[in-house]
N, C-alpha and C positions, 0 to 999 in steps of 0.2 A: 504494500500500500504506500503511495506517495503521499497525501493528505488525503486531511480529512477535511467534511463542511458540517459545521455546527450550525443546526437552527434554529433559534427560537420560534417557539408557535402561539398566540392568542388571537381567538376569534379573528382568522383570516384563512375560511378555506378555499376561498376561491386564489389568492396567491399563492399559499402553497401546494394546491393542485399545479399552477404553472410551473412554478421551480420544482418541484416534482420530475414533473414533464420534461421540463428541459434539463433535467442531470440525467435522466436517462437516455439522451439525446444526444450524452457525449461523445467524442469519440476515443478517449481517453477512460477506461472504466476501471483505474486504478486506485480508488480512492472509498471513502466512508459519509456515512450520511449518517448524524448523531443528530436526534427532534428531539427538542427539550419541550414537550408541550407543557404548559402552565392553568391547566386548570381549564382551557374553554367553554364557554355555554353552549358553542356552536358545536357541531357536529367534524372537527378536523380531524380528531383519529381517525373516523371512517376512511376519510381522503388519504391519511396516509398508509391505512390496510392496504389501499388497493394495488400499495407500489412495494412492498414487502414481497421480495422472495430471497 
């Protein structure tokens, strides 16, 4: 692994659906994806399920 990208997450799923989106659109897929979610009202974890494998 070369880095990593740390993100914070509150009630913002529609951005971190994009950034999401476009890290998996790298082409470089040497690296980590650490989500600090904080508690949201909104529904983020869902969004971030769907990019776990």
């Amino acid at each position: 692994m070369n880095f990593s990208v740390v993100i914070p997450v509150y009630n913002r799923p529609e951005e971190i659906d994009e950034l999401l989106d476009s890290l998996t659109r790298q082409s470089d897929k040497n690296f980590e994806v650490i989500i600090a979610e904080d508690g949201s009202s909104e529904k983020c974890d869902l969004i971030v399920e769907k990019y776990l494998s």
